[in-house]
N, C-alpha and C positions, 0 to 999 in steps of 0.2 A: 388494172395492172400497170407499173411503171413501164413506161416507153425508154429504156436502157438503149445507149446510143453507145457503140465504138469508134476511139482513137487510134489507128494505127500510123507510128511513124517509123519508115524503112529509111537506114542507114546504109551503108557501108560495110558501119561493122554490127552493127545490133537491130532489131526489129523492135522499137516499143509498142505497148499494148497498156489499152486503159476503157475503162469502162465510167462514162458519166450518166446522170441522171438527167432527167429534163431542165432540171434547175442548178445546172451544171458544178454538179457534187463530185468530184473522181473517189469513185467508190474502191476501185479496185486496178493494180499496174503491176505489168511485169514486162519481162523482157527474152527475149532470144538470141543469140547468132544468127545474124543474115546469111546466108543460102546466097552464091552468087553465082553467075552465069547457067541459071535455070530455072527459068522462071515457073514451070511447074511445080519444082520444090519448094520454094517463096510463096507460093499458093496453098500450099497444104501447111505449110508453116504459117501463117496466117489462120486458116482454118484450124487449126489444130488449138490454137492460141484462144478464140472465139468459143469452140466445144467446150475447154477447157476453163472459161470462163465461169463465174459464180450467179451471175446474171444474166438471162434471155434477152440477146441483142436483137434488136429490134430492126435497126441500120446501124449503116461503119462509113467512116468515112478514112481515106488513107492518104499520108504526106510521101510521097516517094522524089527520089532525087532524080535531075537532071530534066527534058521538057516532057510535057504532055498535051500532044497535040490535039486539039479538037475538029472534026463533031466526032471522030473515031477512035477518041481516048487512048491513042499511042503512046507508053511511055518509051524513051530514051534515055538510057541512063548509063555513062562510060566506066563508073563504079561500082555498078553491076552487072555490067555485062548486056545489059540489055537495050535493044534497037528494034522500034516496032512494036514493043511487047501490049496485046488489049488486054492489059491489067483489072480494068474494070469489069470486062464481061468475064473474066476469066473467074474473079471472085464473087460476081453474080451467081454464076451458072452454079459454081460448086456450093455455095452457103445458102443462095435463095434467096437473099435478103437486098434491099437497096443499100448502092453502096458507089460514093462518092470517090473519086481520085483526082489530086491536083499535085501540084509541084510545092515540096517541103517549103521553101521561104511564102508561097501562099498561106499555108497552113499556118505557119505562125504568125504572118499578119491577122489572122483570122482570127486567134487567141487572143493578140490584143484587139481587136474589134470588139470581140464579143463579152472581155469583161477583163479587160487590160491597157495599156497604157496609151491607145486611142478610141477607148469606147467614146461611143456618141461622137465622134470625129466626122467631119465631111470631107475630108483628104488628108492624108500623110504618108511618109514614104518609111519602106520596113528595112533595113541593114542588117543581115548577120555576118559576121565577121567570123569565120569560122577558119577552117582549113582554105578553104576558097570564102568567095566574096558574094551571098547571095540578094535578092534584092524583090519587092512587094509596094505596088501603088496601092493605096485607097482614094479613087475621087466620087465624090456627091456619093460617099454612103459603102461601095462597092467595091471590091475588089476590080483592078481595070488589068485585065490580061491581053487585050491586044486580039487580032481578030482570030489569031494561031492558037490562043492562051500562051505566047512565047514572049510578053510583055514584060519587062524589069529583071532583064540580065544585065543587073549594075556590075556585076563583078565584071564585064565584058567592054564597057564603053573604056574610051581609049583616052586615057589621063596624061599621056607623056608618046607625042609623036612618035616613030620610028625607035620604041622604047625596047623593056625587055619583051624577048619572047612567050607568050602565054601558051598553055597545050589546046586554047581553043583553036588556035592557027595564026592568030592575031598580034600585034605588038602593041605595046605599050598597056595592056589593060589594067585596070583599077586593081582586079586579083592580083596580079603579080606584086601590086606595091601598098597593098590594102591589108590580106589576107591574114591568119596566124601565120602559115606560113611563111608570106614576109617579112614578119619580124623573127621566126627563129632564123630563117636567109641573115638578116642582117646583124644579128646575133653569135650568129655561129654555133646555134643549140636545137635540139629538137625538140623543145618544149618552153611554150610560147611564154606559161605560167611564172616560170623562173627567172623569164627578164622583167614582169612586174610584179612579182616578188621581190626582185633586187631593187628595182627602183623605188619603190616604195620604203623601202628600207631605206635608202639612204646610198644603195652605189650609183657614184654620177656617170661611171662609163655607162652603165644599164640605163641608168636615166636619158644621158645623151641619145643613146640607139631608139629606148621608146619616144624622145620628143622626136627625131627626124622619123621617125614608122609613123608617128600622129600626123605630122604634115604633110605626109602623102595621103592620109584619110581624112585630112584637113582640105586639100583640094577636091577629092571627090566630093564633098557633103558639100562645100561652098558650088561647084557645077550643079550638083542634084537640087540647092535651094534656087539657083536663077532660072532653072527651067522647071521647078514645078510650085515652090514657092508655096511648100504644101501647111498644115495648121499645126505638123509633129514629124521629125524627122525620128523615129525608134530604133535605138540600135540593139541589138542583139548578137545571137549567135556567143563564144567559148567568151571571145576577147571584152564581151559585156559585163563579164563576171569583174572584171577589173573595178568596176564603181565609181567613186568619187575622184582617183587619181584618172582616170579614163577622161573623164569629163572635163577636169580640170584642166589640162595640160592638153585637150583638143581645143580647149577652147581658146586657150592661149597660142594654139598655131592657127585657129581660125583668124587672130588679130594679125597673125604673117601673111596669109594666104588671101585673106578679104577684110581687110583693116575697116570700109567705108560700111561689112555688112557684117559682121563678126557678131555683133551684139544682137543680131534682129536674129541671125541662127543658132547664136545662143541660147535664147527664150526657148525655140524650138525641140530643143533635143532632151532626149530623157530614154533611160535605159529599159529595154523591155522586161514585163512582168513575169512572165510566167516563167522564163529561164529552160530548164530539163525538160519540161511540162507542157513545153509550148506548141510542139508537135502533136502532143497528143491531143489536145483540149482544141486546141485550132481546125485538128481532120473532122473531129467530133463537131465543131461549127457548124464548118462547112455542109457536114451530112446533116445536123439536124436543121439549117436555116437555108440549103440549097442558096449558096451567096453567087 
């Protein structure tokens, strides 16, 4: 009998679900509304998701936002409401099954680990660009969490002294001037899509706004290659969707922001693979290779 392994990635706003195979098939995906500030309804939602499956899960492994503390598997999460929450035993206890929790930009590092855009890597660093700014080492093979699992809050380290205020309590951080949100800020739109949709087109005001938003993401990546100097910088996350103008046009504020290394981070960088998917196929790693 196949050993059917679950993905679950928790949002915000939606809960994905995916069911892979040992030779990491996604046989089957769906999705929910996330349940917030209740973590036992988030539990049965989940469960319910799993029952309702076409395939006998075998183990689950799940991507949730915000930290998860170890050895007592805490999540925290300001987007759902939740502080404290043992996520893990909670969906032990109810489904019976072994069942893996880490923090969402783990889980898609994990994705591309395991058969994405640093498989067989010995180090590189994960970026998703999302609403916020999330962030994932791999050194010598592994995921590196730190001795908390609280390791690569890149959207947090501080790119611009006494900068803007971030909601983590912090100033200047790389989210504020990184993020999607960022550039709808300095756009003046709420939807990140339509300023490279415009630029891409050919409007230069929109152009302008996305090359100064790249040279703020332009400095993070040029700080994140001198201190880890890793063998794949992978960006990810909404703003990755952007493709070849994304690349293009960072790399050309990479020659602003580190003219002397521009070209060696260049080589480095490459869009992640698995995109919508990454969540899921990453949790399911994680559970099936216990990284």
């Amino acid at each position: 009998m196949a050993n059917y392994i679950a993905g679950v990635d928790i949002g915000g706003t939606s809960v994905k679900f995916g069911v892979l195979t040992p030779d990491r098939e996604l046989l089957y995906k769906t999705s929910a509304p996330s349940v917030l500030n209740d973590p036992d309804a988030m539990v049965e939602l989940i469960a319910r998701l799993v029952e309702s499956s076409p395939c006998r899960i075998d183990r689950m492994g799940v991507g949730t936002p915000g930290t998860v503390l170890i050895p007592q598997n805490l999540v925290s999460a300001s987007n759902l409401g939740w502080s404290g929450v043992p996520l893990c035993a909670m969906l032990h206890r109810r489904l019976k099954i072994p069942v893996w929790v880490d923090n969402d930009a783990q889980t898609q590092l994990a994705a591309e680990w395991w058969d994405g855009a640093c498989k067989g890597l010995q180090s590189a660093v994960y970026l998703a660009f999302g609403t916020g700014v999330g962030g994932a080492f791999l050194f010598n093979g592994r995921p590196w969490r730190g001795h908390m699992n609280t390791a690569g809050e890149l959207g947090h380290f501080i790119i611009h002294a006494d900068g803007l205020p971030c909601t983590c309590g912090l100033r200047g951080c790389y989210e504020v001037y990184a993020s999607a949100a960022a550039l709808c800020r300095m756009a003046g739109t709420d939807n990140a899509r339509t300023v490279i949709d415009a630029a891409r087109a050919g409007d230069s005001e929109m152009m302008a706004i996305f090359r100064a938003y790249l040279h703020e993401v332009a400095i993070g990546i040029a700080s994140i290659y001198m201190l880890f100097c890793p063998e794949a910088i992978v960006l990810g996350g909404g703003i990755s969707a952007a493709g070849d103008i994304l690349l293009h046009t960072l790399n050309e504020q990479l020659a602003v922001v580190a003219p002397t290394k521009a070209t060696a981070i260049s080589r480095l960088l490459c869009i992640a693979v698995h995109r919508n998917d990454a969540g899921i196929r990453g949790a399911a790693a994680l559970a099936s290779v216990n990284l």
